[in-house]
C-alpha positions as a LaTeX table, in Angstrom:
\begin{tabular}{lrrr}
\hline
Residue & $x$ (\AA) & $y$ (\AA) & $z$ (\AA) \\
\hline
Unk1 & $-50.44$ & 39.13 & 13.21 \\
Unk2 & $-49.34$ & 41.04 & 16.07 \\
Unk3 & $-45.65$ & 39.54 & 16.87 \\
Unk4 & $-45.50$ & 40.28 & 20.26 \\
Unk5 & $-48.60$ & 38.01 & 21.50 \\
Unk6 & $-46.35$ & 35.48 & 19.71 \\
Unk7 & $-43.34$ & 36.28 & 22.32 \\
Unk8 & $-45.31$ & 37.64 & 25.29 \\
Unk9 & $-45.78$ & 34.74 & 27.53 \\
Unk10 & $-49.05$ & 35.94 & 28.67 \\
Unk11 & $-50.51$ & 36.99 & 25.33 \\
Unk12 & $-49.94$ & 33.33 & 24.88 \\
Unk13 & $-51.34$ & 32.08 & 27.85 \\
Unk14 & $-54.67$ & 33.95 & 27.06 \\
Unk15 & $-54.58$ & 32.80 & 23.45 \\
Unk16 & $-54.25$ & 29.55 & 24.23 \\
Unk17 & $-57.13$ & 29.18 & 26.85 \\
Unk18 & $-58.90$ & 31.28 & 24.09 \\
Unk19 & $-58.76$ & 28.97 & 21.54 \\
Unk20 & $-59.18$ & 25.94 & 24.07 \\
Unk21 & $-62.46$ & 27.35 & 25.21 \\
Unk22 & $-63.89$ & 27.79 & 21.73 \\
Unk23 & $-62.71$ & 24.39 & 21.10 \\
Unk24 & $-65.37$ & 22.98 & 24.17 \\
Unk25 & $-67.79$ & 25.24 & 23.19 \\
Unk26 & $-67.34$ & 23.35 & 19.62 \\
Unk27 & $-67.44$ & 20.25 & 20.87 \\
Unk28 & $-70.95$ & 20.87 & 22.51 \\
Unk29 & $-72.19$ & 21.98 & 19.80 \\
Unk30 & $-71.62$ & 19.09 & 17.93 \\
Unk31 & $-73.04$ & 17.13 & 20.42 \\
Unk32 & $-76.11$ & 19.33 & 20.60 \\
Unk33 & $-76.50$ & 19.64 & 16.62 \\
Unk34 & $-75.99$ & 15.47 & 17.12 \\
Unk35 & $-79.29$ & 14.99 & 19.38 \\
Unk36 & $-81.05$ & 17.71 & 16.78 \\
Unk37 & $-79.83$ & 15.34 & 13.91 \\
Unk38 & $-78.22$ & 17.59 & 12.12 \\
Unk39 & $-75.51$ & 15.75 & 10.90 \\
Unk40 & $-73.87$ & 18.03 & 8.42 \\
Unk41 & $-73.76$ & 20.98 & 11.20 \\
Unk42 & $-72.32$ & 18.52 & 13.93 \\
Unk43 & $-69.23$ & 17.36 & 11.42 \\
Unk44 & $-68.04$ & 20.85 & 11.11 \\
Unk45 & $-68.46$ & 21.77 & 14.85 \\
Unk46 & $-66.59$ & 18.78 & 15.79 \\
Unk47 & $-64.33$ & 19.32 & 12.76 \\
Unk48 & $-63.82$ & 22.95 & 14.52 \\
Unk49 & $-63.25$ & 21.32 & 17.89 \\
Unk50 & $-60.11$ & 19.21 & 16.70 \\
Unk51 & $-58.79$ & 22.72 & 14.71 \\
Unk52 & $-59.23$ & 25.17 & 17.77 \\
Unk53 & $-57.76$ & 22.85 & 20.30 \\
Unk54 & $-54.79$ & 22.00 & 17.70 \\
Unk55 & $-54.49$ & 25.84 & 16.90 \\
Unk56 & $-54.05$ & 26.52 & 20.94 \\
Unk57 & $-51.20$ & 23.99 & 20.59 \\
Unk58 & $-49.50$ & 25.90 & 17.68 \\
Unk59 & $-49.77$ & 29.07 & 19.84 \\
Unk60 & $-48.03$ & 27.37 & 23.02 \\
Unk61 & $-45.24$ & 26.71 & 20.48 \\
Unk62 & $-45.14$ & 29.97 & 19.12 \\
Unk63 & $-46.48$ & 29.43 & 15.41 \\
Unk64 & $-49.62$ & 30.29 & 13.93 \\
Unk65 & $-51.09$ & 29.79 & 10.53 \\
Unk66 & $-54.00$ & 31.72 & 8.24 \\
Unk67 & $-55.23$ & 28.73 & 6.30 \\
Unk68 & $-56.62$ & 25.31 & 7.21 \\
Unk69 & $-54.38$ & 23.46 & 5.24 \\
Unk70 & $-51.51$ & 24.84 & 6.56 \\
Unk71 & $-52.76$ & 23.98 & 10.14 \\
Unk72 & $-53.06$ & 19.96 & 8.99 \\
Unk73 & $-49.43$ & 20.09 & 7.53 \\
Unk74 & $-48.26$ & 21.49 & 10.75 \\
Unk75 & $-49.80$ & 18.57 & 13.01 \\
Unk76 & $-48.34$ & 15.83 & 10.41 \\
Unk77 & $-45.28$ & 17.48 & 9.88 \\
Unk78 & $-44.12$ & 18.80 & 13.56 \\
Unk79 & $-46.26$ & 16.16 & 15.01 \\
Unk80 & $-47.43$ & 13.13 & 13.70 \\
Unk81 & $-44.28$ & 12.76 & 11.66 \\
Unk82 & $-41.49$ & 13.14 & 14.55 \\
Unk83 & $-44.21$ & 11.26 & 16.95 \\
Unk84 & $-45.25$ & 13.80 & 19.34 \\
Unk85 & $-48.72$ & 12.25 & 18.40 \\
Unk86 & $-49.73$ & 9.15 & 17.81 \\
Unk87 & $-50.28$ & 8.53 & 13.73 \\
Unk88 & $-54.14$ & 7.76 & 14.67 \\
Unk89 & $-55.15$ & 11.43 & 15.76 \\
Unk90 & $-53.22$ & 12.53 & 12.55 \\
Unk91 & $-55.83$ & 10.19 & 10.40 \\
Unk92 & $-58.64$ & 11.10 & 12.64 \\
Unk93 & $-57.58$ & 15.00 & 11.81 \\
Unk94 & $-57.54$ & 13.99 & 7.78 \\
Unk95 & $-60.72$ & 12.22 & 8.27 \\
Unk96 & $-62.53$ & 14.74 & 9.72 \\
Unk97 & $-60.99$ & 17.56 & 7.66 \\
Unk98 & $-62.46$ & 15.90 & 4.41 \\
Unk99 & $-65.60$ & 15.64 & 6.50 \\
Unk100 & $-66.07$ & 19.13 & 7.08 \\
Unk101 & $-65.21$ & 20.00 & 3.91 \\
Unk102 & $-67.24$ & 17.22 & 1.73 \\
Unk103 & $-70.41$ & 18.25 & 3.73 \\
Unk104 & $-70.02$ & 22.27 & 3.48 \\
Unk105 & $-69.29$ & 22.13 & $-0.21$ \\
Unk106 & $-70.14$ & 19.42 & $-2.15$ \\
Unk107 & $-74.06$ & 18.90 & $-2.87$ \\
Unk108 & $-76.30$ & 15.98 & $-1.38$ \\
Unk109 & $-73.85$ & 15.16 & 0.97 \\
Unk110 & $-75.22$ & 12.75 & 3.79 \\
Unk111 & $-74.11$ & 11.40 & 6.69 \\
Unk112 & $-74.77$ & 8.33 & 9.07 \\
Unk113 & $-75.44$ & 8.50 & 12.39 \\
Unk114 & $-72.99$ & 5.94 & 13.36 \\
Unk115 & $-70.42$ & 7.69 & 11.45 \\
Unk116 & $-71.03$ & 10.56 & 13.16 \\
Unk117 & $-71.34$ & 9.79 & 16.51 \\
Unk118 & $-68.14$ & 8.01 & 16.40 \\
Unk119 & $-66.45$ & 11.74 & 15.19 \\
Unk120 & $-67.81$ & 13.41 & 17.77 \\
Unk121 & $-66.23$ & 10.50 & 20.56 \\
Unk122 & $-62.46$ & 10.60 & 18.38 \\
Unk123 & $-63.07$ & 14.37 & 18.50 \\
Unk124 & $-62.92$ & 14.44 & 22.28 \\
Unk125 & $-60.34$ & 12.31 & 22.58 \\
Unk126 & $-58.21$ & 14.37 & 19.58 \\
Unk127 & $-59.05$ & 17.61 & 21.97 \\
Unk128 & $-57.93$ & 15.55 & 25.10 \\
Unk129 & $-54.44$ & 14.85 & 23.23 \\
Unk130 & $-54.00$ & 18.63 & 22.65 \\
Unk131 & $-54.41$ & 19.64 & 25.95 \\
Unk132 & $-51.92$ & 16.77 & 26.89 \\
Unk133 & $-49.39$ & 18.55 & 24.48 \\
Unk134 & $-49.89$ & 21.82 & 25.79 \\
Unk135 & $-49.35$ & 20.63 & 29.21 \\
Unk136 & $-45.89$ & 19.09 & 28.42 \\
\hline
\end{tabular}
C-alpha cells in the first residue's frame, strides 16, 4: 500500500468516492441478481455493498486493511464498540458476512426469498450509515 494516498487528502477523496461507487454499483446488482432469483449471487453483492461502503469509511479515517476479517473487527471495534454506530448495523454486518460466506463455500446452501430481500433493504440502509460517517 502506497502510504501517501493514505496522507494525501485527495488520494483520499478519490478513494473514497471509489469505493462508494463500487459499493452502489453492488447494491444494484444485488437487486438485479434478486429479480433474476439468484439468491446466492445477490447475498454476496449485497454482502460487497456493506464492505465497499465500510472500506470508503476506513479510508476517510486513514486505515485500510487486506483481509475481510480484519475489516469486521475494525467496524466492531472502532465503531460499534465506542458507538459511532448503532450495535444493529454491527449485527447486520455479522449477519451478512456469514451469509456471503455460508453461500460461496459451503455446499447446498439455499436461501429464502424473504430472507433475502430483507438483506438487500438492511444493506441500503448499512450503506446509508457509511456515508453518514464519512460526512461527519
Amino acid at each position: 500500500m502506497n502510504e501517501d494516498k493514505l496522507t494525501d487528502p485527495e488520494q483520499r477523496k478519490i478513494l473514497i468516492r471509489y469505493w462508494m461507487d463500487k459499493s452502489e454499483e453492488s447494491l444494484a446488482s444485488a437487486i438485479d441478481e434478486f429479480k433474476a432469483n439468484r439468491l446466492s449471487t445477490c447475498v454476496r453483492a449485497a454482502y460487497y455493498a456493506c464492505f465497499y461502503a465500510f472500506s470508503a469509511v476506513l479510508w476517510n479515517e486513514g486505515k485500510v486493511f487486506k483481509k475481510h476479517s480484519a475489516v469486521r473487527g475494525a467496524l466492531h471495534r472502532d465503531f460499534v464498540k465506542n458507538s459511532r454506530l448503532n450495535a444493529k448495523w454491527g449485527r447486520f454486518y455479522d449477519i451478512i458476512f456469514d451469509s456471503r460466506q455460508r453461500g460461496d463455500y459451503q455446499p447446498l446452501v439455499e436461501f429464502e426469498p424473504e430472507q433475502v430481500e430483507r438483506f438487500i433493504e438492511n444493506s441500503k440502509g448499512f450503506v446509508e450509515q457509511m456515508r453518514k460517517l464519512i460526512e461527519e
